[in-house]
KEDOGU-75989 format. One record per residue (C-alpha): x, y, z; residue number from 0. Coordinates in Angstrom, 2 decimals. Layout:
X X Y Y Z Z n NUM .
...
% end
This chain:
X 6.31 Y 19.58 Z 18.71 n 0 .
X 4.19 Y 21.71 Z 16.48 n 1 .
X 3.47 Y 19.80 Z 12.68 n 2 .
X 1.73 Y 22.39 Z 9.73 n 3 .
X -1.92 Y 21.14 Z 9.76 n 4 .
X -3.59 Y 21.12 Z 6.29 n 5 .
X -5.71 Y 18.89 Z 4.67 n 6 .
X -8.11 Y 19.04 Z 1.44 n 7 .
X -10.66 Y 21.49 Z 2.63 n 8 .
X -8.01 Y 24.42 Z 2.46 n 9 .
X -9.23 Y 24.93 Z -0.83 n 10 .
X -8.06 Y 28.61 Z -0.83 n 11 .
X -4.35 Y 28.27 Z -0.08 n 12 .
X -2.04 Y 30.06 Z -1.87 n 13 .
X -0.33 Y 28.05 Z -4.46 n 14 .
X 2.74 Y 27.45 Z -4.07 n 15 .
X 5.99 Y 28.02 Z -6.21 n 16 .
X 8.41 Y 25.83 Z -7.61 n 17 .
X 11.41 Y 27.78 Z -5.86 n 18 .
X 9.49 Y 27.53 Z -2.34 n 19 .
X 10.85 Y 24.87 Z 0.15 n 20 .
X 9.36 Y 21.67 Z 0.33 n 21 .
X 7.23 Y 21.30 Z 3.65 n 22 .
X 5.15 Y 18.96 Z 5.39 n 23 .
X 1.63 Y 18.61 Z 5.00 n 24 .
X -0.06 Y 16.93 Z 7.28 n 25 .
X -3.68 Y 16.39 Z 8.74 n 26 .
X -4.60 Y 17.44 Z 11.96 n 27 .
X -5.26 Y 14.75 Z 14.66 n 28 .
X -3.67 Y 14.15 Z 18.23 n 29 .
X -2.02 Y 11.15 Z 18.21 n 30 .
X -2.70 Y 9.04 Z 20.86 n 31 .
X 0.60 Y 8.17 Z 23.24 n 32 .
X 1.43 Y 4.86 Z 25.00 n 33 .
X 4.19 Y 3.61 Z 27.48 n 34 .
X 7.59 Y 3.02 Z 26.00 n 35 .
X 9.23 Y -0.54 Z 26.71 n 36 .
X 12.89 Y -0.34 Z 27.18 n 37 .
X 14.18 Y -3.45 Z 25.40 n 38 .
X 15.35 Y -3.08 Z 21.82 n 39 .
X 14.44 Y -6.64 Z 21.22 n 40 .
X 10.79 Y -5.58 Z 22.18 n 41 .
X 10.90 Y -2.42 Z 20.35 n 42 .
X 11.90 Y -4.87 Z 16.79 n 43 .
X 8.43 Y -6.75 Z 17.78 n 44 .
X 6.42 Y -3.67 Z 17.41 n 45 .
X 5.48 Y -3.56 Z 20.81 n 46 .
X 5.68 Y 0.15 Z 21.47 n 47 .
X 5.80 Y 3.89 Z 20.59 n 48 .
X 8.64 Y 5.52 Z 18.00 n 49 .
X 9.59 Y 8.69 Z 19.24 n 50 .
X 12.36 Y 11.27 Z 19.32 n 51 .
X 13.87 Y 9.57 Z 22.16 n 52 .
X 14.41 Y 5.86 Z 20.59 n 53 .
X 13.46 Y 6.39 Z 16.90 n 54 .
X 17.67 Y 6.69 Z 15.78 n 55 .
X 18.84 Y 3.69 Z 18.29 n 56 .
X 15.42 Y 2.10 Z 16.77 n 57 .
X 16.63 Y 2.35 Z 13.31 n 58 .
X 20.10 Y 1.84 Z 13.91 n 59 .
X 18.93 Y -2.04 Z 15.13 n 60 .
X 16.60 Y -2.59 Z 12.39 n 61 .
X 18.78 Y -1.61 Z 9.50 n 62 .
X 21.22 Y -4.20 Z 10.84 n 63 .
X 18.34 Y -6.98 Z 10.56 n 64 .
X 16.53 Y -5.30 Z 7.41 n 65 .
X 18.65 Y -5.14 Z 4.19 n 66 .
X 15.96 Y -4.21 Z 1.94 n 67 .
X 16.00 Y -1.48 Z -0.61 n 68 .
X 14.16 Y -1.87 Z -3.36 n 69 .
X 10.29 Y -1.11 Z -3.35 n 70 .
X 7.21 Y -0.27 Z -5.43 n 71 .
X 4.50 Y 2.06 Z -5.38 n 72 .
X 1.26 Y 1.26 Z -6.14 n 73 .
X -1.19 Y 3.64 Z -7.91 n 74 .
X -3.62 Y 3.72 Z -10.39 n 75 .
X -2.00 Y 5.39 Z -12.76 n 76 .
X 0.94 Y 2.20 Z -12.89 n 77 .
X 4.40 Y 1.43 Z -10.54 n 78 .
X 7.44 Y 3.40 Z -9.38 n 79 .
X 10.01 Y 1.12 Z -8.20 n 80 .
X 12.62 Y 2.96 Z -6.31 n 81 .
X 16.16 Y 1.88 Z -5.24 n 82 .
X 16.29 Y 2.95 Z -1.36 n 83 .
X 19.93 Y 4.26 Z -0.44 n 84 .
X 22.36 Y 2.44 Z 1.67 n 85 .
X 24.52 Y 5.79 Z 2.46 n 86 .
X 20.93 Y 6.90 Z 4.13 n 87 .
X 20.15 Y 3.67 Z 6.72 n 88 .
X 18.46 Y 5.35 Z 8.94 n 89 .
X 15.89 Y 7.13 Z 6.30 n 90 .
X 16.01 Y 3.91 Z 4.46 n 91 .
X 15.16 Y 1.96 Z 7.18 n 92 .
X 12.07 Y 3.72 Z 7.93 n 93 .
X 10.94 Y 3.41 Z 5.03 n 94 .
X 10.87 Y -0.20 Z 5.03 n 95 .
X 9.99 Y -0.31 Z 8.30 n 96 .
X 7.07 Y 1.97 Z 6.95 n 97 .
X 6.06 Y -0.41 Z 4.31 n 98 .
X 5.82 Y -3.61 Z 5.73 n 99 .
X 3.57 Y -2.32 Z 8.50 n 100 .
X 1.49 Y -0.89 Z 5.72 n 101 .
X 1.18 Y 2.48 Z 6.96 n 102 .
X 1.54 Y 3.62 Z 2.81 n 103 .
X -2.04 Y 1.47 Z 2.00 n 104 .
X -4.25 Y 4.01 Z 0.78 n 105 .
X -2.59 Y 7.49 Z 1.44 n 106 .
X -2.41 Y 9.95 Z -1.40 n 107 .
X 0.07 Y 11.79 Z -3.44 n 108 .
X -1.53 Y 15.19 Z -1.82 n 109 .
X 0.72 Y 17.42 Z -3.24 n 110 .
X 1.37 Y 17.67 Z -7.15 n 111 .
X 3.24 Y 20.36 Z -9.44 n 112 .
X 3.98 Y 19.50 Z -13.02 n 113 .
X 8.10 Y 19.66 Z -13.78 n 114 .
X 8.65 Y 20.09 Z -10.09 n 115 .
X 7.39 Y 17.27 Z -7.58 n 116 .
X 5.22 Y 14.66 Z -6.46 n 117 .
X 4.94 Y 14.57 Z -2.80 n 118 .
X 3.05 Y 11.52 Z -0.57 n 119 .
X 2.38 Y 9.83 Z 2.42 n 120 .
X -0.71 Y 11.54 Z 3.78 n 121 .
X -3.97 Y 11.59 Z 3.37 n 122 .
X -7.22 Y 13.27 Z 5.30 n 123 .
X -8.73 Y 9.71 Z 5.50 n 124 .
X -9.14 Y 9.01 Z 9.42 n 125 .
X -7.95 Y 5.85 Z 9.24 n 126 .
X -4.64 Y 6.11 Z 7.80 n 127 .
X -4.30 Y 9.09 Z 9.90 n 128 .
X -5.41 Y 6.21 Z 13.05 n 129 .
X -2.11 Y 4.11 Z 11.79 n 130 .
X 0.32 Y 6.77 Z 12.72 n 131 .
X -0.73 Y 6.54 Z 16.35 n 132 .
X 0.20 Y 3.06 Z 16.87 n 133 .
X 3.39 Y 3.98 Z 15.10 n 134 .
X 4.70 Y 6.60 Z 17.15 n 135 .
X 5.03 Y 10.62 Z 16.62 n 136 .
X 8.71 Y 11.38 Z 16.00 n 137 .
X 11.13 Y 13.17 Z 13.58 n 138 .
X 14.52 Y 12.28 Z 11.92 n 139 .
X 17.70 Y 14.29 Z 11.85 n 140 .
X 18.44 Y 15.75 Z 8.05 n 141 .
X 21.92 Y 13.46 Z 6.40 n 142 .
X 22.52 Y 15.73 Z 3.88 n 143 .
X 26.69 Y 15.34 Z 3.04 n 144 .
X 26.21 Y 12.07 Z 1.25 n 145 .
X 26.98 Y 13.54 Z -2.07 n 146 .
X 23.39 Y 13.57 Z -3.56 n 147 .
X 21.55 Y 15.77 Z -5.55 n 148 .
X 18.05 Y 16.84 Z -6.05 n 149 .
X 18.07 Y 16.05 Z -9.74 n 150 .
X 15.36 Y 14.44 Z -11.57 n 151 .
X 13.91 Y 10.56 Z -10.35 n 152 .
X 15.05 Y 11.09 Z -6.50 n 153 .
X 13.03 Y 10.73 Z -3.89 n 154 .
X 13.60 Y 12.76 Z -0.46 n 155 .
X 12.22 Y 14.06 Z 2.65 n 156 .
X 10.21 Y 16.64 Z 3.05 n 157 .
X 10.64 Y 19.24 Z 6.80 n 158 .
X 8.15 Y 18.31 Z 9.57 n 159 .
X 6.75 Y 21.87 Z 9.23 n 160 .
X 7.74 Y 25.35 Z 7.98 n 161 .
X 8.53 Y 26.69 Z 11.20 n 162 .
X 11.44 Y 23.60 Z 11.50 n 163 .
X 14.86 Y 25.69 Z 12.14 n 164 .
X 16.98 Y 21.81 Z 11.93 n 165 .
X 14.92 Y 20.47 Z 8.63 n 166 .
X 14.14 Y 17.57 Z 10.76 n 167 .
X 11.90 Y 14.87 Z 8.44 n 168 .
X 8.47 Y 14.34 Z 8.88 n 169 .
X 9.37 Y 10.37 Z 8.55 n 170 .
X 5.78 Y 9.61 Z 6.92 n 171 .
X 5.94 Y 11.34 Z 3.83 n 172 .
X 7.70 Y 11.73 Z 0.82 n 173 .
X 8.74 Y 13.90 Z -2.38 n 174 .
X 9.90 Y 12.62 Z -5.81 n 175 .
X 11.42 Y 15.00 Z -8.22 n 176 .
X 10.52 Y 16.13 Z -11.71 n 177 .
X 13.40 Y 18.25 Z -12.30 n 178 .
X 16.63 Y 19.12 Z -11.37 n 179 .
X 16.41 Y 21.59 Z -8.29 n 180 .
X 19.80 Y 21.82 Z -6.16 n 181 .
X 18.58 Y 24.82 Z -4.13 n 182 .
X 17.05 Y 22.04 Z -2.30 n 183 .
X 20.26 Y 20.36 Z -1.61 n 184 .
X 21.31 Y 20.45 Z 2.03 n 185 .
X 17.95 Y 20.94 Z 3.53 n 186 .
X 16.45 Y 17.55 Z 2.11 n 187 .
X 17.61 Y 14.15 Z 3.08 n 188 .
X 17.80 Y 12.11 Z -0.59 n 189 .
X 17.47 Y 8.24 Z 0.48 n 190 .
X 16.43 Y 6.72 Z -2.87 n 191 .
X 15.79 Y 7.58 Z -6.29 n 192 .
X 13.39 Y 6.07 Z -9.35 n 193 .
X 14.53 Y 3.07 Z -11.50 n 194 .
X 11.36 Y 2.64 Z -13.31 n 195 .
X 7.96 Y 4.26 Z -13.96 n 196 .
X 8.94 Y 7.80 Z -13.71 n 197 .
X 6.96 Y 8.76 Z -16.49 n 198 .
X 4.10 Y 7.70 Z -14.25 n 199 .
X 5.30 Y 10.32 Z -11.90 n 200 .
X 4.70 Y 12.95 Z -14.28 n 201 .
X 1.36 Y 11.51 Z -15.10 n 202 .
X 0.15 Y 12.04 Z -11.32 n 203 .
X 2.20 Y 15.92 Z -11.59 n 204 .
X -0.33 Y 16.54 Z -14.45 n 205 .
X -3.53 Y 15.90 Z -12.84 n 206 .
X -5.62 Y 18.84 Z -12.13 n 207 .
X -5.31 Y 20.54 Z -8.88 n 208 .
X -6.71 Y 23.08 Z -6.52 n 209 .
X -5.05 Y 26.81 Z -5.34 n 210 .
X -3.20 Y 24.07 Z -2.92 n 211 .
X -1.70 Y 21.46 Z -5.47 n 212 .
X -3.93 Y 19.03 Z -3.66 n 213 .
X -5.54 Y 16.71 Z -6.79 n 214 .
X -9.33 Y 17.34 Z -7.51 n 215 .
X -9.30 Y 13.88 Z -7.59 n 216 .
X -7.43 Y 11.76 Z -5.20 n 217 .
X -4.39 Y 10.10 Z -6.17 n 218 .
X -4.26 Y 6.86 Z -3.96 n 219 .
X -0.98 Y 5.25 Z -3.35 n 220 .
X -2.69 Y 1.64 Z -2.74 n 221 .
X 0.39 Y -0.20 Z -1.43 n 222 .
X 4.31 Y -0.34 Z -1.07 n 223 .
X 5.51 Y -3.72 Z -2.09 n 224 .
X 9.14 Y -4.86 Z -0.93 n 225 .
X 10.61 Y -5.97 Z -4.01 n 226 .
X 14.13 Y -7.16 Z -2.50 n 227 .
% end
């Protein structure tokens, strides 16, 4: 499973426009893999590997046992709380799932356009990139047909990589919209959208930014609290 590598250094990417799809960007390191247990109850305990084999039944046991869906981001520049979507348990769930084993502490909104999008989750610090490998490498299935749109104050998922035929999610990241943009509907999975501190959204949009939309100067997301 091939992911688009790209981190800060590709300082002379072409920028990209606000009709283009939204894609993964991600930094380049093999993740390390380890031996799968069988036993869901094991698998709830954090004692193994997510991967495209048991990330859905995974997910599908959590979200029974974690009803959460309301969270806030931490940055510098102030909160976004965000209402997580029930329609969406499986993206939901991963989210949370996400958060509380604080894989969001100190990655970066890497990916900024002003009146378009925010996107985050990754980072080209080693050590958040270390976290993912004692997560698990895996992608989740697009639920598009839930009747939501890419308007303003969502948030979504962005496609493991541009090459992606399926849109399958790249399950560590994350876009939140500026605008209204339904020519991303049906290729995006919407799980959540804004309730407050969207204006601090379009703060972080209007920070300056290289050929690559990648801020000159990093935008940190510092935590993900579970607010309920």
């Amino acid at each position: 499973m091939c992911l688009l590598i790209f981190n800060c250094e590709d300082k002379q990417s072409q920028k990209k426009t606000s009709t283009q799809s939204i894609d993964s960007t991600t930094v380049k390191k093999q993740m390390a893999k380890e031996e799968d247990t069988d036993s869901i109850s094991e698998e709830i305990n954090g004692q193994f590997l997510l991967n495209d084999e048991n990330a859905m039944e995974f997910f599908l046991q959590y979200d029974k046992e974690h009803k959460e869906n309301k969270v806030r981001i931490v940055t510098d520049y102030g909160n976004i709380d965000i209402e997580l979507f029930e329609e969406t348990k499986f993206h939901r769930s991963n989210f949370i799932y996400l958060a509380k084993k604080g894989y969001f502490d100190d990655t970066q909104f890497y990916r900024v356009i002003e009146n378009y999008i925010i996107q985050g989750g990754s980072t080209d610090n080693r050590e958040v990139m270390k976290k993912r490998s004692f997560i698990g490498r895996y992608l989740l299935p697009t639920d598009t047909k839930r009747g939501f749109h890419h308007d303003r104050g969502v948030i979504s998922m962005p496609s493991s990589d541009i090459e992606n035929p399926y849109k399958l999610a790249s399950p560590y990241e994350f876009f939140i919209m500026l605008r209204d943009v339904h020519e991303l509907d049906g290729d995006y999975t919407i799980f959540g959208k804004v309730t407050s501190g969207l204006d601090v959204a379009d703060k972080i949009a209007n920070v300056e930014t290289d050929d690559a939309d990648w801020p000159l100067k990093n935008v940190y997301i510092r935590r993900v609290e579970i607010l309920d």
